[in-house]
N, CA and C atoms as an extended XYZ file, in Angstrom:
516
Properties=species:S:1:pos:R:3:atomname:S:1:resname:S:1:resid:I:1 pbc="F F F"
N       111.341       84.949      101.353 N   UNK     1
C       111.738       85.607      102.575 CA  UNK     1
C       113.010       84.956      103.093 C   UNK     1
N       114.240       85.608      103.721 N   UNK     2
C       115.228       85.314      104.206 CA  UNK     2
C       114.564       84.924      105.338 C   UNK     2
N       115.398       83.573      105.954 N   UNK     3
C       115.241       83.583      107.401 CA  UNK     3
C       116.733       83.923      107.801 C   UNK     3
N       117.274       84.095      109.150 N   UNK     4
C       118.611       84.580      109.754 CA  UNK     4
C       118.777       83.842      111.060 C   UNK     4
N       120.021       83.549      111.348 N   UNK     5
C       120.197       82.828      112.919 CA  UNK     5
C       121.526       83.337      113.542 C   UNK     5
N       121.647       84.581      112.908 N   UNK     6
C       122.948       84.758      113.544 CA  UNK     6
C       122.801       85.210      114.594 C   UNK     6
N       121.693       85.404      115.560 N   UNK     7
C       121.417       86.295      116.920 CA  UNK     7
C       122.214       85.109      117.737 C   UNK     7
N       122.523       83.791      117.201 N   UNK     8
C       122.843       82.585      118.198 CA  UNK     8
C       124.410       82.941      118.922 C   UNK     8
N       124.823       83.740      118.141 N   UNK     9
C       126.445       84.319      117.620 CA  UNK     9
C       126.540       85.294      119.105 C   UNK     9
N       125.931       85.536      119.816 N   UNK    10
C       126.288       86.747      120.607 CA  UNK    10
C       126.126       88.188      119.575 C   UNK    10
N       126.307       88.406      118.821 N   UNK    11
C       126.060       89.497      117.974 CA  UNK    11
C       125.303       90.315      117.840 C   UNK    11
N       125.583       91.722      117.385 N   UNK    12
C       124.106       92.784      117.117 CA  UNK    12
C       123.753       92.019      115.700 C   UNK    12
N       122.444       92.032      115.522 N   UNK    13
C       121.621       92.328      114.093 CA  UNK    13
C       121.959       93.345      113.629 C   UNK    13
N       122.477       94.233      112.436 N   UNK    14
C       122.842       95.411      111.856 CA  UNK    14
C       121.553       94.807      110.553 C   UNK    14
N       120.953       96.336      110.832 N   UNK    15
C       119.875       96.320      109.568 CA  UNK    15
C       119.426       97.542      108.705 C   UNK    15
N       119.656       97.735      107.550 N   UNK    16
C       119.805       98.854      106.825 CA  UNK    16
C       118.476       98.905      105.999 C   UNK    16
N       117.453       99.788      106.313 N   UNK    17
C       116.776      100.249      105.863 CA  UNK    17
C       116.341      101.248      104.405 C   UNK    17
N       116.221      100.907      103.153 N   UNK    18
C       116.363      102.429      102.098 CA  UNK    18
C       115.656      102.621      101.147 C   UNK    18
N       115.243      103.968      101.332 N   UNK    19
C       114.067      104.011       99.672 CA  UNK    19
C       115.466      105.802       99.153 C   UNK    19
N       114.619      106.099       98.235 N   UNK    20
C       115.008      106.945       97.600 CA  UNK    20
C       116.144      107.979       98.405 C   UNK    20
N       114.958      108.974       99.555 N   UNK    21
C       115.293      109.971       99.774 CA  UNK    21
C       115.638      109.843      101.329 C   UNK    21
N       115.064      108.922      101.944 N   UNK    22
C       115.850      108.547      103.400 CA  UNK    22
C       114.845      109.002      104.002 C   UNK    22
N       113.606      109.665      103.634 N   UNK    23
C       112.848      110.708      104.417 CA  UNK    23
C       111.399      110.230      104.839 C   UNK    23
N       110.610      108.798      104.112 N   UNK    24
C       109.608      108.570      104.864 CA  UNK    24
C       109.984      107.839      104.462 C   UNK    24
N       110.234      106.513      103.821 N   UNK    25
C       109.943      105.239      103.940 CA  UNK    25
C       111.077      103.991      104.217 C   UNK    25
N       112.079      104.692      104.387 N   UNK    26
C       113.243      104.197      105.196 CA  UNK    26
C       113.339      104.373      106.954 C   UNK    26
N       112.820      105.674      106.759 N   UNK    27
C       113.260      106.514      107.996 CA  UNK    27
C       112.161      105.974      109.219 C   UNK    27
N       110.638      105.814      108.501 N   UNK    28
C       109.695      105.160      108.932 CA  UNK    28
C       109.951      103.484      109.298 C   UNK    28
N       110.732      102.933      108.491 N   UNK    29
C       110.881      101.556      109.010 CA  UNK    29
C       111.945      101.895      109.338 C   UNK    29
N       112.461      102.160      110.170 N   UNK    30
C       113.687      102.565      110.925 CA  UNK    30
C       112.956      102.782      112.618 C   UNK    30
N       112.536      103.522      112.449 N   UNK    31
C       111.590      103.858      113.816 CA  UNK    31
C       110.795      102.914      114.073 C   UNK    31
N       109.855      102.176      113.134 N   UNK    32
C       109.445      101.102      113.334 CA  UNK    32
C       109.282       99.490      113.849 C   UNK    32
N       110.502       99.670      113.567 N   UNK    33
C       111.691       98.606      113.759 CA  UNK    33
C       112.123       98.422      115.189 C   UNK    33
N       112.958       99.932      115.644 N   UNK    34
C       113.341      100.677      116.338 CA  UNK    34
C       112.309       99.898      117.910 C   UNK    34
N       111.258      100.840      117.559 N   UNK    35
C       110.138      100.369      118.235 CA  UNK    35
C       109.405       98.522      118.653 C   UNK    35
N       109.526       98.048      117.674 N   UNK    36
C       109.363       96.508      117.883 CA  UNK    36
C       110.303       95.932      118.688 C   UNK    36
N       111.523       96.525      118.585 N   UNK    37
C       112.790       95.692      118.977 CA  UNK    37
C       112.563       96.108      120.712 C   UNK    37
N       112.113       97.034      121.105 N   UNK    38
C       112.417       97.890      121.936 CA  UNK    38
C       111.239       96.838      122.868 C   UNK    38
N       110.152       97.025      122.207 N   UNK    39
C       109.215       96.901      122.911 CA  UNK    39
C       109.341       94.754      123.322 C   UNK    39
N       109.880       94.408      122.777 N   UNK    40
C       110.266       92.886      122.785 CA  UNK    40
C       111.774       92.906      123.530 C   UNK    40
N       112.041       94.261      124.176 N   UNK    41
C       112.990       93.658      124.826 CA  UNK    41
C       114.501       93.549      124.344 C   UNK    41
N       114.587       93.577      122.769 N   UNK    42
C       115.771       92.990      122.135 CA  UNK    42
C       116.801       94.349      121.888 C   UNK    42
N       116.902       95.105      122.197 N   UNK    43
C       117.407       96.759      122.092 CA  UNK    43
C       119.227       96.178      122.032 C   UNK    43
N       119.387       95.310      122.944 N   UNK    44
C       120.902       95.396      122.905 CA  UNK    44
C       121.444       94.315      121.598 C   UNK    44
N       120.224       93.141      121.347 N   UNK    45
C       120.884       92.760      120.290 CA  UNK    45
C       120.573       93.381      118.844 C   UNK    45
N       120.238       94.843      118.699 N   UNK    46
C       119.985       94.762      117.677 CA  UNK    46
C       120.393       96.349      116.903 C   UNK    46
N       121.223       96.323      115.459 N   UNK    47
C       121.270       98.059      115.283 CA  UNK    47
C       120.971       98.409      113.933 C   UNK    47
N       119.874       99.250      113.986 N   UNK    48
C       119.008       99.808      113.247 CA  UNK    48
C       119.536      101.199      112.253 C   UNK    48
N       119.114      101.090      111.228 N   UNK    49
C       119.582      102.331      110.547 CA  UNK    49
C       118.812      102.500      109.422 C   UNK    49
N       118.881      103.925      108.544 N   UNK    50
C       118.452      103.686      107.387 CA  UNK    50
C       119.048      104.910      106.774 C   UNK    50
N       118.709      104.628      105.166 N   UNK    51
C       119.825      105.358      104.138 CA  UNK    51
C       118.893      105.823      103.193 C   UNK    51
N       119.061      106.427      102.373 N   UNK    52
C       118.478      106.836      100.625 CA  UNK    52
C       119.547      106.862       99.554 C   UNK    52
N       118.945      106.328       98.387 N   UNK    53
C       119.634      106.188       97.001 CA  UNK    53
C       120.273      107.463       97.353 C   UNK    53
N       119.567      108.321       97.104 N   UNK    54
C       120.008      109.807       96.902 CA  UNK    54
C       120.287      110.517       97.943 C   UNK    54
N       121.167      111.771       97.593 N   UNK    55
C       121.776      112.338       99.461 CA  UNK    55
C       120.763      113.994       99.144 C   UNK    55
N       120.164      113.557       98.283 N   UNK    56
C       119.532      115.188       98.315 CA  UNK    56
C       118.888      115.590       99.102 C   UNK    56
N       118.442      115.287      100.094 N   UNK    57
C       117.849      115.386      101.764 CA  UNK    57
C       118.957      115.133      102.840 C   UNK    57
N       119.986      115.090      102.489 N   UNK    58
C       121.167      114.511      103.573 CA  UNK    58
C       121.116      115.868      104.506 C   UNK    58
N       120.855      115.093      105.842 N   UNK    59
C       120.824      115.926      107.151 CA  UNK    59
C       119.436      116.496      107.399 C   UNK    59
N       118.199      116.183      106.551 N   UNK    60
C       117.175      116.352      107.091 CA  UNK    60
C       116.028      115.546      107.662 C   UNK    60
N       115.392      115.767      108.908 N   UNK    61
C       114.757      114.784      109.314 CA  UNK    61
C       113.370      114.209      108.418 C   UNK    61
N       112.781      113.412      108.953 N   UNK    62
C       111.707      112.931      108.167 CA  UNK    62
C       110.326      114.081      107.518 C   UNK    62
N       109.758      113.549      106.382 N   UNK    63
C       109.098      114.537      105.702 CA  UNK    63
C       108.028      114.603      106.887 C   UNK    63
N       108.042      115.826      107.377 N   UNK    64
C       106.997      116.522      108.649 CA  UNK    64
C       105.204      115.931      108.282 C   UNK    64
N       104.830      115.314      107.746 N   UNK    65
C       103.686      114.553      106.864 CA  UNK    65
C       103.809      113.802      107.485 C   UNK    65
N       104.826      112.441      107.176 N   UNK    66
C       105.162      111.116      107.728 CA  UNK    66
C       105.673      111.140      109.336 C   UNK    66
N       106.578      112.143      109.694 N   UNK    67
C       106.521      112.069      111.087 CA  UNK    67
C       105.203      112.682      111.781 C   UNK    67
N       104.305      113.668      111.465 N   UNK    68
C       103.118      113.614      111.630 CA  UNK    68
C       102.070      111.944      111.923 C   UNK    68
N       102.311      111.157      110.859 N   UNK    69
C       101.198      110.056      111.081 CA  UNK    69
C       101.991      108.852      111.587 C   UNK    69
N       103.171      109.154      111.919 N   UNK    70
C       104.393      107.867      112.292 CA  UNK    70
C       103.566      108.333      113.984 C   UNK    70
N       103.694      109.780      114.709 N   UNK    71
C       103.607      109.685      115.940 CA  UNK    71
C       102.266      109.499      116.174 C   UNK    71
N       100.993      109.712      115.469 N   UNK    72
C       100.185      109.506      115.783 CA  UNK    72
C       100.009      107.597      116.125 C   UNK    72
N       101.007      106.962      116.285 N   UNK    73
C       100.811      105.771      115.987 CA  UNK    73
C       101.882      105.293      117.392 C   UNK    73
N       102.443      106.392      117.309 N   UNK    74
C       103.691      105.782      118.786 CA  UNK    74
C       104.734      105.869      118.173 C   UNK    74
N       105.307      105.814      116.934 N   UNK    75
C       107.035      106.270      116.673 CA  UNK    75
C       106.918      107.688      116.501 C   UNK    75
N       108.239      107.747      117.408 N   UNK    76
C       109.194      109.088      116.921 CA  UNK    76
C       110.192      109.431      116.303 C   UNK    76
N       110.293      109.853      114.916 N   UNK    77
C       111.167      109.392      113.649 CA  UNK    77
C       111.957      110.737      113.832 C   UNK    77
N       113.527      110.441      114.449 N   UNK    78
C       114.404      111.525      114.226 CA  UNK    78
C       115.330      111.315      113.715 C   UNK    78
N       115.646      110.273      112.944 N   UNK    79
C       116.861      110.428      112.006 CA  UNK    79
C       116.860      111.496      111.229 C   UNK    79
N       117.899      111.286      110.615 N   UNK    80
C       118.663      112.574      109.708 CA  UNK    80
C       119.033      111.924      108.604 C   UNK    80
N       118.351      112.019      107.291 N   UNK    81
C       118.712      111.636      105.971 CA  UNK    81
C       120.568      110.983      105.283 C   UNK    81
N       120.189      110.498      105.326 N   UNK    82
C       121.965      110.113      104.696 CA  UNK    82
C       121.753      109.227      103.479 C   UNK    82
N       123.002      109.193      102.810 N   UNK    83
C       123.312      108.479      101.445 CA  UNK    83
C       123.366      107.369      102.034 C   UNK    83
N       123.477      106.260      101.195 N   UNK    84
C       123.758      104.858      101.273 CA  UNK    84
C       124.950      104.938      101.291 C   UNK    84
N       126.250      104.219      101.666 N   UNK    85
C       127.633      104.519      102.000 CA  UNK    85
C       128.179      103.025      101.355 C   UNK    85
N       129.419      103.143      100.602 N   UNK    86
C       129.841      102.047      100.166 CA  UNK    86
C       129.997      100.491      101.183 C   UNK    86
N       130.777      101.826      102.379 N   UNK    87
C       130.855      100.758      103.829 CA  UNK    87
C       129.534      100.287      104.262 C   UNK    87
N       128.399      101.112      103.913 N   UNK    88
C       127.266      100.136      104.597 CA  UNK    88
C       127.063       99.028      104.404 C   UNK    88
N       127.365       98.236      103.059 N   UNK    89
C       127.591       97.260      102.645 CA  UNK    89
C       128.612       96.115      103.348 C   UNK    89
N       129.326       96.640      104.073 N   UNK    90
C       130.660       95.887      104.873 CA  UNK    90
C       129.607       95.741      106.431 C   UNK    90
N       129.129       96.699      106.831 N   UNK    91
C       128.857       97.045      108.409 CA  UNK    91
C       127.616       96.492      108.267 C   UNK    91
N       126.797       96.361      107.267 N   UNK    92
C       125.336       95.444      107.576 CA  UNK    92
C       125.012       94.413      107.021 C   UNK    92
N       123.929       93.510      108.123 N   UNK    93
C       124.032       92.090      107.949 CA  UNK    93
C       122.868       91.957      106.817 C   UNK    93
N       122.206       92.774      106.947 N   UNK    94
C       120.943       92.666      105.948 CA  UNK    94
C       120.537       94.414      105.263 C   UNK    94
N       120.044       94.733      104.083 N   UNK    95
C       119.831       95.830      103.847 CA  UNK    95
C       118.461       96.122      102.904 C   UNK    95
N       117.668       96.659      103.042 N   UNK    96
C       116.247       95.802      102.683 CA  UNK    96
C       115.427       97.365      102.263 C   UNK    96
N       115.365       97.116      100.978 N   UNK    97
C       115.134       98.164       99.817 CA  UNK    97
C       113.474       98.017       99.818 C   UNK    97
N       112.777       99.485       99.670 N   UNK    98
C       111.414       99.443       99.714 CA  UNK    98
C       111.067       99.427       98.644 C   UNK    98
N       111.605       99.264       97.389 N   UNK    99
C       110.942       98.533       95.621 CA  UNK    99
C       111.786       98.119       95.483 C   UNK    99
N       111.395       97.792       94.027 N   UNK   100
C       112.159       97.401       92.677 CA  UNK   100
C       113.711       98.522       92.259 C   UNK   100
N       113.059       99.616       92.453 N   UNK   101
C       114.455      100.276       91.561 CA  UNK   101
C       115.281      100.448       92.699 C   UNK   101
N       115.395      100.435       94.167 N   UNK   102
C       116.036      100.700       95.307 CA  UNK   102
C       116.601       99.071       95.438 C   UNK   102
N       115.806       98.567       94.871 N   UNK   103
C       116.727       96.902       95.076 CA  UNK   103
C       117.740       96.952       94.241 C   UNK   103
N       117.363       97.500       92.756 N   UNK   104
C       118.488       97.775       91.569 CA  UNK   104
C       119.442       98.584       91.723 C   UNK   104
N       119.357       99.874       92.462 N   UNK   105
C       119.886      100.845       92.659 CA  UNK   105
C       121.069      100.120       93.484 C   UNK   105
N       120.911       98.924       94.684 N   UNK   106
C       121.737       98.818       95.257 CA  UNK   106
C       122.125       97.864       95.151 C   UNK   106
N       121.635       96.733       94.130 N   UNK   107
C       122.395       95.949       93.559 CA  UNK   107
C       123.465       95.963       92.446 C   UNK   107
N       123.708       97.357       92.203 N   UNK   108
C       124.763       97.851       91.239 CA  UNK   108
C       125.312       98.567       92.057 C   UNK   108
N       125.534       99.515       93.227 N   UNK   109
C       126.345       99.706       94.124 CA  UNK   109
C       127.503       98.587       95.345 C   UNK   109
N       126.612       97.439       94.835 N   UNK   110
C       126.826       96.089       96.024 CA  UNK   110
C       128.355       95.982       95.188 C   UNK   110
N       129.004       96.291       96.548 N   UNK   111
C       130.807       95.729       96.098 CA  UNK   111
C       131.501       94.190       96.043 C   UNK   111
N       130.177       93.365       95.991 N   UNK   112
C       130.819       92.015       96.208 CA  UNK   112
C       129.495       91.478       95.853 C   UNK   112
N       129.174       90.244       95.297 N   UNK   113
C       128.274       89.050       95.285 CA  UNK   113
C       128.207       89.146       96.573 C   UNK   113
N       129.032       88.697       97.610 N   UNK   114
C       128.694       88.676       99.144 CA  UNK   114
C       127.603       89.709      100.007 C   UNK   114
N       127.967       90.995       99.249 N   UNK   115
C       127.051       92.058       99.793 CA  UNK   115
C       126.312       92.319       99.031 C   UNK   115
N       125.658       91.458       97.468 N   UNK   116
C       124.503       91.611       96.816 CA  UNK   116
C       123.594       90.585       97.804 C   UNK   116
N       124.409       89.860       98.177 N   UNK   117
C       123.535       89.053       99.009 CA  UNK   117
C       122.338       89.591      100.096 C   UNK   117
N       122.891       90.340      100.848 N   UNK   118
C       122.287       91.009      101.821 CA  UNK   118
C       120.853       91.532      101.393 C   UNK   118
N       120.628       92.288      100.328 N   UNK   119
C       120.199       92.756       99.826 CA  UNK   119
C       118.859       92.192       99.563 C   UNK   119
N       117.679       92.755      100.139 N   UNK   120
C       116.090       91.753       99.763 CA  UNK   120
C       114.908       92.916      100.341 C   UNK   120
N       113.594       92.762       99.823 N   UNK   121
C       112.724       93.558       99.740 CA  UNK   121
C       111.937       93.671      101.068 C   UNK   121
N       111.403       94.751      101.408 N   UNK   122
C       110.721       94.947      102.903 CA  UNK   122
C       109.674       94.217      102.668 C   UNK   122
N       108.780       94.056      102.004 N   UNK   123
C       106.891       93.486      101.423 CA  UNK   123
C       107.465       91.876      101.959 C   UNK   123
N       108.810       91.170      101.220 N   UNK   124
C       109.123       90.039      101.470 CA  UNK   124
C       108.756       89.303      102.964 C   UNK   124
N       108.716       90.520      103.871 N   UNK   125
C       108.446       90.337      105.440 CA  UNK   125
C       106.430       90.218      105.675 C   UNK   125
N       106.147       90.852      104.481 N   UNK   126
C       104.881       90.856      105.488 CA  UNK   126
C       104.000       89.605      105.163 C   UNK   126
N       102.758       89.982      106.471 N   UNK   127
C       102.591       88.537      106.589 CA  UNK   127
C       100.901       88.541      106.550 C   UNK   127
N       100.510       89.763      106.629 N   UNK   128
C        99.120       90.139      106.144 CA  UNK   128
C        98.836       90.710      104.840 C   UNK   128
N        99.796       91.891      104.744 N   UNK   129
C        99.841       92.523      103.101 CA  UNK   129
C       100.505       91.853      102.245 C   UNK   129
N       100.183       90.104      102.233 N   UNK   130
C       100.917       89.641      101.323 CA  UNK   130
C       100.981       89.634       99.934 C   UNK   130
N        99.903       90.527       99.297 N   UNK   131
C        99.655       90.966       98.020 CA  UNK   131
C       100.807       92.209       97.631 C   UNK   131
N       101.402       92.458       98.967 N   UNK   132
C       102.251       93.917       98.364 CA  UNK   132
C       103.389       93.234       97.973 C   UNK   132
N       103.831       94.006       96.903 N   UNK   133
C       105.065       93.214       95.386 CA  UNK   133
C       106.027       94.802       96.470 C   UNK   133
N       105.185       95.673       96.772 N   UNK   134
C       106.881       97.161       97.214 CA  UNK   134
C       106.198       98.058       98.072 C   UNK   134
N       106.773       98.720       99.073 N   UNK   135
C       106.202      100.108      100.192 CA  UNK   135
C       106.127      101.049       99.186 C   UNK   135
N       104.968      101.632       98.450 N   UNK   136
C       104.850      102.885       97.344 CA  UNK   136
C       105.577      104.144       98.077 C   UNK   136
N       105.768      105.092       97.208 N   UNK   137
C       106.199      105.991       97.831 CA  UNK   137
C       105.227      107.308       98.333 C   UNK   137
N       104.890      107.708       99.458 N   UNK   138
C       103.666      108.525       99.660 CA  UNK   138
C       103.612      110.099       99.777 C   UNK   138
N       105.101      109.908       99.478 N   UNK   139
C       106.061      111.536       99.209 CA  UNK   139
C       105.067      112.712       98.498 C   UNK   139
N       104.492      112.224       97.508 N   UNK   140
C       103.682      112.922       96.005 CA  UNK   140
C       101.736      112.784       96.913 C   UNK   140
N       101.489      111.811       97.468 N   UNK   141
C       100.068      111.478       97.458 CA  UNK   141
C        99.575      112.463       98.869 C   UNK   141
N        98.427      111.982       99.258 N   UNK   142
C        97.710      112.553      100.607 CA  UNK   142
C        97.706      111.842      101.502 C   UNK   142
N        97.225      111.708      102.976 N   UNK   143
C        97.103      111.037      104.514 CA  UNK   143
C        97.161      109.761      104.009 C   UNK   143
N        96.060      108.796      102.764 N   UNK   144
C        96.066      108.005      102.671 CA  UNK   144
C        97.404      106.693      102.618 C   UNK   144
N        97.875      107.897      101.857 N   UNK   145
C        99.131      107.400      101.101 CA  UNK   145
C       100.494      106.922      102.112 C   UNK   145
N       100.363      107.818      103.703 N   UNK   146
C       101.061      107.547      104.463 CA  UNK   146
C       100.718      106.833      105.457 C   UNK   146
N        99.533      106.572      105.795 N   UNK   147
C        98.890      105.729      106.735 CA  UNK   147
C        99.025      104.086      106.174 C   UNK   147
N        98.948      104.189      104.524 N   UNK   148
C        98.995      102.661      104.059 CA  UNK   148
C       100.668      102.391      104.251 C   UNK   148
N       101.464      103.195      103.448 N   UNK   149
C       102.986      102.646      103.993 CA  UNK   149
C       103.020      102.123      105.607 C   UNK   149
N       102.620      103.172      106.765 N   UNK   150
C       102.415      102.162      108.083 CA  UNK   150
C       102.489      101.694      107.979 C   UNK   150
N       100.800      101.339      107.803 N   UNK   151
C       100.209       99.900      107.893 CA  UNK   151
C       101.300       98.771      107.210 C   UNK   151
N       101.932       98.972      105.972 N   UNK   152
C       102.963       97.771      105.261 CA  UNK   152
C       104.375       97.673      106.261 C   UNK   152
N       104.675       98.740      107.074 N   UNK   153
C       106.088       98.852      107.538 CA  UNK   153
C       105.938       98.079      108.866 C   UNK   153
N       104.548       98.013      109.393 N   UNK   154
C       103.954       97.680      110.935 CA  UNK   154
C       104.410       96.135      110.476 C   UNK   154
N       103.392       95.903      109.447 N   UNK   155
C       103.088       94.003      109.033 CA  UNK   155
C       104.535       93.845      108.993 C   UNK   155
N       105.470       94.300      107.933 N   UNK   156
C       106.615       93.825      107.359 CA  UNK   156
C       107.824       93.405      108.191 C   UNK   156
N       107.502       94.410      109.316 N   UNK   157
C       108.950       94.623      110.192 CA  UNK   157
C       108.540       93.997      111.311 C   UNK   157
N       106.892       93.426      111.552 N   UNK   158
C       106.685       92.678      112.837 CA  UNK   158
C       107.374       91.297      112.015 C   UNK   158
N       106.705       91.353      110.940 N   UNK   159
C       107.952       89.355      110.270 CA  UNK   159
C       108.978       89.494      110.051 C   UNK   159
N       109.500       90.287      109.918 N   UNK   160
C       111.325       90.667      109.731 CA  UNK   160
C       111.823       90.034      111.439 C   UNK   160
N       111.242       90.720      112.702 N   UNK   161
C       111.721       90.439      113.694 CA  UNK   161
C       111.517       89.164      113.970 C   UNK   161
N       110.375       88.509      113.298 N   UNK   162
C       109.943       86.911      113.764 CA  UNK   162
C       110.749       86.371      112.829 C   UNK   162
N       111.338       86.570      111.640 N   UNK   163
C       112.279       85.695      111.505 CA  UNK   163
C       113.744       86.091      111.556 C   UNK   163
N       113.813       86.647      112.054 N   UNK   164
C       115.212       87.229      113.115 CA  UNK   164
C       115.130       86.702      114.325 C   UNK   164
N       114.128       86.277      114.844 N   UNK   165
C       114.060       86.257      116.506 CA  UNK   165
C       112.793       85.663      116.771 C   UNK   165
N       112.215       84.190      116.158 N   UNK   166
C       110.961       83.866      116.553 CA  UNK   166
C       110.363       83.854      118.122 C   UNK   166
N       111.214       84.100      118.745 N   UNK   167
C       110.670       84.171      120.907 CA  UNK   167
C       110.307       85.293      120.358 C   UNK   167
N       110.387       86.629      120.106 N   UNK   168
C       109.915       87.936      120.057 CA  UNK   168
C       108.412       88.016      119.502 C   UNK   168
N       107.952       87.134      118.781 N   UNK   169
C       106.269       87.383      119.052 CA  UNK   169
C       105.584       87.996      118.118 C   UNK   169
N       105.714       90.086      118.263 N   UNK   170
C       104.977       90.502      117.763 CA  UNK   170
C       104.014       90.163      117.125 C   UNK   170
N       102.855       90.843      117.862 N   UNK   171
C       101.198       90.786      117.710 CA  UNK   171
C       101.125       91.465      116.746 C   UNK   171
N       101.715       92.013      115.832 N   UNK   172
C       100.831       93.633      114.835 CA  UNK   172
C       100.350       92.519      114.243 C   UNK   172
């Protein structure tokens, strides 16, 4: 797990979120995130985003499934699908791939060793599902399938913020 201290800097946190298609499991820890930061208070130091390998959903909001069981939970997921952008790599401090091939995918897009750096796995954060090796994708499966990503995006992104910001707490 990365730890980070640049909040000492006066600075936003810039944090890039990405699985495939931008549409539940980016978009979901995006809102997620979104939500932790919010609820701890930290809204001004911090800017949230998320991307997909692929732009073949570009401009659509989250798969109506996942924003279905995201609000039953308290997020409201309205982003709009987008590609991963060469510049995202310049504009974010961290960018945090939900497997294996989204880590690869953007470790061969990374325009510098400097901005392969950035680059590290969401599961790396959690602190209960520490058996999870990646956020599966729940695109193909049933309710189950999207309620367990939650549950991994809740754990992952409450330790992402604790080691971004150990005063911030989060109970999940």
């Amino acid at each position: 797990m990365k730890e980070y201290n640049s909040l000492n800097n006066n600075k936003k946190y810039k944090i890039l979120f990405v699985c495939l298609g931008n549409i539940c499991r980016s978009s979901s820890a995006e809102g997620v995130m979104k939500h932790l930061v919010e609820e701890a208070g930290l809204t001004d130091e911090f800017l949230i985003d998320s991307a997909g390998i692929l732009s073949y959903h570009q401009g659509e909001l989250p798969d109506p499934r996942m924003r279905a069981h995201a609000i039953r939970r308290g997020y409201d997921l309205t982003h709009r699908s987008r590609p991963v952008r060469t510049d995202d790599f310049f504009h974010f401090d961290l960018i945090i791939g939900m497997d294996d091939r989204n880590i690869e995918d953007l470790k061969e897009r990374a325009p510098s060793p400097e901005a392969e750096r950035k680059i590290c796995r969401m599961t790396d954060y959690c602190t209960r599902f520490v058996h999870a090796d990646h956020v599966p994708d729940p695109y193909y499966g049933g309710a189950e399938g999207f309620e367990y990503v939650l549950d991994l995006l809740e754990d992952a992104c409450a330790g992402l913020l604790r080691a971004l910001h150990p005063a911030a707490g989060c109970g999940r």
